[in-house]
Structure formats: C-alpha cells, structure tokens
SEDREN-741855 format. One record per residue (C-alpha): y, z, x; residue in three letters. Coordinates in steps of 0.02 Angstrom, whole numbers, plus 50000, padded with zeros to 5 digits. Example, Ala and Ser with C-alpha at 12.3 -4.5 7.8 and 13.67 -1.06 7.14 Angstrom:
497755039050615Ala
499475035750684Ser
***
This chain:
483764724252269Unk
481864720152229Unk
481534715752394Unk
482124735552443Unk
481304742752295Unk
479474735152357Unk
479704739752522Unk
480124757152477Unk
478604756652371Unk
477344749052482Unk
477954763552608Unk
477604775452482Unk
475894769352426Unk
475224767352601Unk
475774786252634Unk
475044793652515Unk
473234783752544Unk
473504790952709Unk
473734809152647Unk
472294806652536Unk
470994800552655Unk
471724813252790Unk
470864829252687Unk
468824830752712Unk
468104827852544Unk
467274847752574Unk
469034853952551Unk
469554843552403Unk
469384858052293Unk
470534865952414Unk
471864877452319Unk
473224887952442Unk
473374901352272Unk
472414903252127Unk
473704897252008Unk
473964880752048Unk
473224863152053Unk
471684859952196Unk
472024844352308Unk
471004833252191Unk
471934840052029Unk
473614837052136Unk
473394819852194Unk
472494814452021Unk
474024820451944Unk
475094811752042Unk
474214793252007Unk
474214796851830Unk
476014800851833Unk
476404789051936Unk
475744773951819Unk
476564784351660Unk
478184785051745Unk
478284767251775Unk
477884763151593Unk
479194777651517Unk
480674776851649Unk
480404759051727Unk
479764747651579Unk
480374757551450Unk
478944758851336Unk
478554775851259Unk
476804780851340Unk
476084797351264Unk
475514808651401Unk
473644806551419Unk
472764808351589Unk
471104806251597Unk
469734815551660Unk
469884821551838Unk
468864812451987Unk
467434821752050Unk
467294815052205Unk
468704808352364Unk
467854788552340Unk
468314790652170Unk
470224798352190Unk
470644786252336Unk
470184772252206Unk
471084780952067Unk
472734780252163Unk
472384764152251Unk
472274754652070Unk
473634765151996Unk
474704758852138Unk
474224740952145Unk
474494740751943Unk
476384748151958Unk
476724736852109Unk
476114722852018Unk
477114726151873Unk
478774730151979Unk
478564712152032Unk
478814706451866Unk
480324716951817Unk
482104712851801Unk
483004727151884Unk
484474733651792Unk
485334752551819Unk
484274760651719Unk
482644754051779Unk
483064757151942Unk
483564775751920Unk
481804776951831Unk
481164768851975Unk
481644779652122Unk
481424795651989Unk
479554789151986Unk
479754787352174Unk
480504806052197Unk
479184813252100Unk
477954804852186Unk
478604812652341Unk
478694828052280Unk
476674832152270Unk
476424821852405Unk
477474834452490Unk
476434847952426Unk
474854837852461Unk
475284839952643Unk
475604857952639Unk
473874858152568Unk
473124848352713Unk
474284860152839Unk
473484874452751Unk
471714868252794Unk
472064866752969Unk
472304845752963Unk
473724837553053Unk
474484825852917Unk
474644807352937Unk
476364802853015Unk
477904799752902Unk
478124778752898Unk
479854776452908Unk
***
C-alpha cells in the first residue's frame, strides 16, 4: 500500500510543478473574478495546506493553521511547493499506514487536486495550454 500511496504522490507533485511553471510569472497575479484568490495566492495556499494536511489528517498531530507570508515572486512559489512536497514525501516514507492515515492521506491528496484543478482553469483563462494530465 506505500508503494501506491508514493506513486500517487510523486504523480501529484510532479503535476502540479508542471502547472506552476506552465503560467508566465507576468500573470501570476492573475485573478478570473475579483473575489477570489490570484494564481500565486492559489498555489501558495495549496503548499501550505498541503504540508498542514499531512501533519493534522496523516500524522495526526494538531497543527494550528498558520500560513505564512505569501511569495512575491514564481522562483520563490515553485520553491515553496517544491520543499513543501519533498518534506510530506519524506515524511510519508516514514509512516506506518493504517485506515485512518490513509483516508487523511488521499483527503490531503483530493484537496490538493482540487486547486490544482482551479489552477488550470486559471492558466485556461490566460490563454495557456496546461501541462498534460500524467496518468
């Protein structure tokens, strides 16, 4: 079961590197509406999440909800999510799956996809072909 849960993450971490380097750093600030996050607020929300997830859902500690500052620039984001994935991945190596961890891990996994999803409406939106689905 690790072996799957790795794979699915690796697929999921390369994908989303991908979506992230697909958008031109000019349209980072890139918002479809007013009311909701730019690309940069998007994807930084989804590495901080990400790495909170894994230690609330997956690891079962109690994390308070935190994030830090937002990047200001793509170098810096791509890094951001880059570390925060190499940190969970690492520390998915070192868990014992049971039922529960699991379920956390493929809700961290689900919400992961779900602004990635809307990450690629956003790149759709600014006229960029998205990377191809990996599966």
């Amino acid at each position: 079961m690790k072996d799957i849960i790795l794979k699915d993450f690796a697929r999921s971490k390369a994908y989303t590197i991908a979506v992230a380097e697909a958008m031109p750093e000019k349209d980072y600030s890139f918002k479809p509406v007013e009311t909701v996050w730019s690309f940069m607020e998007l994807l930084h929300h989804l590495a901080y999440a990400l790495r909170w997830m894994q230690e609330n859902y997956v690891a079962g500690n109690q994390a308070e909800w935190s994030p830090p500052q937002v990047t200001s620039t793509k170098k810096e984001l791509v890094t951001y999510l880059t570390q925060t994935f190499n940190a969970v991945e690492k520390e998915l190596q070192e868990i014992n799956f049971a039922d529960e961890k699991i379920s956390g891990f493929y809700f961290m996994l689900e919400h992961n996809s779900h602004h990635r999803g809307q990450a690629v409406t956003y790149l759709r939106c600014c006229g960029i072909t998205p990377p191809e689905f990996p599966f």
